[in-house]
Each structure stands twice: as structure tokens, then as C-alpha cells.
C-alpha positions, 0 to 999 in steps of 0.5 A: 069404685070401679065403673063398667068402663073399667070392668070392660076393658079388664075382661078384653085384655082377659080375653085377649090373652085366653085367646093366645093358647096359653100366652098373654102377651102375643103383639097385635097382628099388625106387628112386625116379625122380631128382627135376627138380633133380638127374637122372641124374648120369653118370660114367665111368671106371676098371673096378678101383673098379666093383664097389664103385662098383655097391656104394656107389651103389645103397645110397646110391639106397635112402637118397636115392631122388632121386639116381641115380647111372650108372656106365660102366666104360669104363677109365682114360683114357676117363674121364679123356677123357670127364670132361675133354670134360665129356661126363659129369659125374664121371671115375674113374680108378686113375692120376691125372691128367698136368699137360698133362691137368689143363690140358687139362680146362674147368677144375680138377679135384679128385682124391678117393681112394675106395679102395684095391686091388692089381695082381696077375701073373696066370699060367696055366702047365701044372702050376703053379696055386699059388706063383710068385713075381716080382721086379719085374726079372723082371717087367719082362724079361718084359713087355719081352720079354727072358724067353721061356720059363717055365723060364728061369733067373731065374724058376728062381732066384727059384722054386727045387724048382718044376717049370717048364715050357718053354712060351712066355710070351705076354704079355697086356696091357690094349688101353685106356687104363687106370689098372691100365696105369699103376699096373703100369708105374708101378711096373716103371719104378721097378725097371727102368731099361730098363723106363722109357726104353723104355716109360715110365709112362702110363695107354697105352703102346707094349708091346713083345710080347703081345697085348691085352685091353680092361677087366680083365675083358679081360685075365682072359678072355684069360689064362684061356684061353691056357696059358703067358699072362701078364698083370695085373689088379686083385686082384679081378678075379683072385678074381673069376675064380679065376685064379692070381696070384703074389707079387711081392718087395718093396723089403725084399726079401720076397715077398708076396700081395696082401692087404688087409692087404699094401695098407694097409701100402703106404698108410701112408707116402704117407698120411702125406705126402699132397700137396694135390692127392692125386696120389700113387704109393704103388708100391714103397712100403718097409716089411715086409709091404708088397704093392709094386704097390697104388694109390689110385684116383680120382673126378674132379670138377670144382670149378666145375661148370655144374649145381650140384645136380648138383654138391651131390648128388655131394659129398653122395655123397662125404662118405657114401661117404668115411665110411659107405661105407668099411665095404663096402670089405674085404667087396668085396676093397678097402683102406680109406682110412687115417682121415688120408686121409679128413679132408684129403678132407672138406676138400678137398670145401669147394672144389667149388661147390654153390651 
């Protein structure tokens, strides 16, 4: 579904961003020192959006050479953490913000989408490169602990003529706190009950099994290197490091890739049903052709910010990256915002102080 074209591109903005000790989001070299008013804005936060976000701000950089734009990616609930500590001016995360965190941050903050993406089950199973599929129960059981074995029989069931073998799972999951944690278990606790009461839903949980990797790029490397492994990182992470990653059954019951096209349609009815302050769950979305682990992710800001310049730089960024922005999106392995979605936002920046 995804060309080598595609593959390219994803492993230079990748490596562009390693390149920066840290930060993803370093301008071209060609780009102009930021002017006194505004300086570097600093942000920090989710992994899943940083290709995209290296992307938009070194584009924006060449446009707006006074205007740098730092980037750690330092997962979910770090920028959450720092955002809230005001230790950066912006946070960035793939699972919205708790009622007990918004009352905990110096002030309100408003969520604004950027994009879309998908968690996928990565596996490395001897003798299996392509083809398995999941049901959110299984995966569920398997992340629980109930299913040991690759050969077991509801992975049998679901993958009928396919030789399993009967190598030991081990589970890989994410050691920070993270916005691709709550997206996969957001939508686990929705079809297991058992899933819910004993895990629960939160950018960090207590996992019952497996063993930890810190950042999607984490939990690919361990998966990698570990036969019969299994974990969960965002689509293209997975690209990004050609590892294999299966079809999960969705709530009309068919199995389904992660695509863009599969994302979008799984955007299309919480788009519809927008709340005002755009933190929604779009997992286990109904509807045919709908991939049922797919997610929003989220830039954070501050609606009364200390340093207003700062401020109007940053909502200058977004109406650009909300618009213009949006055409890096698909060529980068994301989902485009729905056209509804990025009016209520443009909206919504009215509410952010810059002046």
C-alpha cells in the first residue's frame, strides 16, 4: 500500500531528525536566526506526529525565517508533564489530556488536532512475514497474558491454513508514558471487559506481562530483534522499520490494514460529532472499511500565555499547518484532517491570546 518512494522519504525525515541530538525539528541550515520578539519556541511530546512535525517546521522555517520551532519527542505524557510545568511553550500528544490534568496545568488549554495515524500489532514470528490477523479479544488476551503460544487456538481460528508455530509470546510495550499506550488500550478496554477493569485506559498503565521499550522507535527495535515478540507502534513506525504488522477485525466484524484510507473512514463520524474541546476517541469507530485502532493526535497550548509573540507565532504556525500543512500529510503516511474538522479549529485559535 505504500511504495519504496514512500518508505524513502519516511527514513530521511527519520534520519534527519536522529541527526539533531535529540530534537526532530532543527530549520534547514539555510534558515535565518529567530528574531529578539519571538526566539525559539520549544515544545515537547508525542513520537507518533514527529516526522511530520520535523516536516511542517523546517518548511515553515524557509517561509518564516524568524520563527524556529524545537521539537523534543519525548513521548505523551512527558509533554503532557512538561506543557503543564510550562517548561515548554507547546505539548503534543496522541491521547488527550485527563479532567484532573487539565486542572492541574497553569491554565486552560486548548487541544488542536494535526493529523491522524493508526496503531498497528507488530509481530516477528518465525516463518510468518505476512497476513495475520487479530481480534481486539485476542489481542486483548494476549497483552493480558491469557495467550502464551503462537499456536493457540483462537489465533488458529481467526487464521485458519496458516502454519503457527508454537513459540512463546512475549509482549513488548511502551516503558513512557505515551499517547500510542492510550490510543491501543483505549481501544482493548473497549472490546474487553477483562481489559478494562484490570488495566484501564491511561497514557501509563501497569502491564501484566512483557517487557518495555521507551518511544515507538523503542518498542520496533525490540520487536525486531526478539522472535515470537509482539507489540504496538504507530503505522509508520512499523514502515519505517519494515517490520510486520497485522489486520485487526473491526466492529462490522471484517479485517482490515491500516491505511490511510481505513484511517479516515474511522475519522468520519467523530468529525461529525465533534466536542468543543476536540478530545475525542475515534477507536472502534463502526462502518465498513474502518481500521478500528486509529487516533487524532494533539498540539497543546496554552490559551493565556506569558509571552504573546510567542504565542502569535505559534497560532500563525497552526492556521498554516491546519491548511497548507495538510498537503505533507499522505506523502508522510498520515491521515488528513476531515475539511469540518479544520474550520471548528480555525475557530477555535480565535481563543488563544496574542496580543
Amino acid at each position: 500500500m505504500f511504495d519504496s518512494r514512500l518508505l524513502t522519504v519516511l527514513l530521511y525525515v527519520s534520519l534527519a531528525a536522529a541527526c539533531g541530538g535529540g530534537s526532530s525539528s532543527q530549520p534547514a541550515s539555510t534558515a535565518a536566526p529567530a528574531s529578539a520578539s519571538t526566539g525559539q519556541i520549544n515544545g515537547a511530546g508525542a513520537t507518533f506526529p514527529n516526522p511530520i512535525y520535523s516536516k511542517w517546521f523546517a518548511e515553515y522555517s524557509k517561509a518564516n525565517p524568524a520563527v524556529q520551532i524545537n521539537y523534543q519527542p519525548i513521548g505523551s505524557g512527558g509533554g503532557i508533564r512538561q506543557v503543564s510545568n510550562q517548561t515548554v511553550f507547546f505539548g503534543a500528544t496522541d491521547g488527550p489530556m485527563t479532567d484532573e490534568q487539565m486542572k492541574g496545568a497553569a491554565g486552560p488549554i486548548l487541544h488542536l488536532p494535526t493529523v491522524l495515524g493508526a496503531v498497528v500489532p507488530v509481530y516477528n514470528v518465525p516463518g510468518i512475514t505476512t497476513g495475520l490477523k487479530f481480534s481486539g479479544p485476542v489481542l486483548a488476551d494476549i497483552i493480558l497474558g491469557k495467550i502464551t503460544k503462537w499456536n493457540d487456538a483462537a489465533l488458529a481460528k481467526l487464521n485458519p491454513g496458516m502454519k503457527l508455530p508454537a513459540t512463546d509470546i512475549t509482549v513488548v510495550h511502551r516503558s513512557d508514558g505515551s499517547g500510542t499506550t492510550y490510543v491501543f488500550v483505549d481501544y482493548l478496554a473497549k472490546v474487553s471487559p477483562t481489559f478494562k477493569s484490570t488495566v484501564g485506559v491511561a497514557t501509563s498503565v501497569m502491564w501484566p506481562v512483557g517487557v518495555g521499550g521507551k518511544g515507538n522507535e523503542g518498542v520496533a527495535g525490540l520487536v525486531s530483534q526478539t522472535p515470537g515478540s509482539i507489540g504496538y507502534v504507530e503505522l509508520i513506525y512499523a514502515l519505517q522499520n519494515k517490520i510486520a504488522f497485522g489486520a485487526v477485525q473491526n466492529s462490522a466484524g471484517e479485517f482490515v490494514t491500516a491505511s490511510i484510507d481505513s484511517v479516515t473512514k474511522a475519522a468520519a463520524e467523530a468529525a461529525a460529532n465533534m466536542p468543543a474541546d476536540f478530545r475525542v476517541s475515534i477507536t472502534d469507530a463502526g462502518g465498513a472499511g474502518v481500521y478500528p485502532i486509529a487516533s487524532f493526535t494533539w498540539i497543546l497550548l496554552y490559551e493565556a500565555p506569558q509571552d504573546v509573540a510567542k504565542s502569535k507565532a505559534m497560532v500563525d504556525f497552526m492556521r498554516w499547518a491546519l491548511t497548507d500543512g495538510q498537503a505533507f500529510a499522505t506523502e508522510l503516511g498520515y491521515a488528513r484532517l476531515p475539511p469540518n474538522v479544520v474550520d471548528l479549529e480555525l475557530k477555535a485559535l480565535g481563543r488563544i491570546k496574542v496580543s
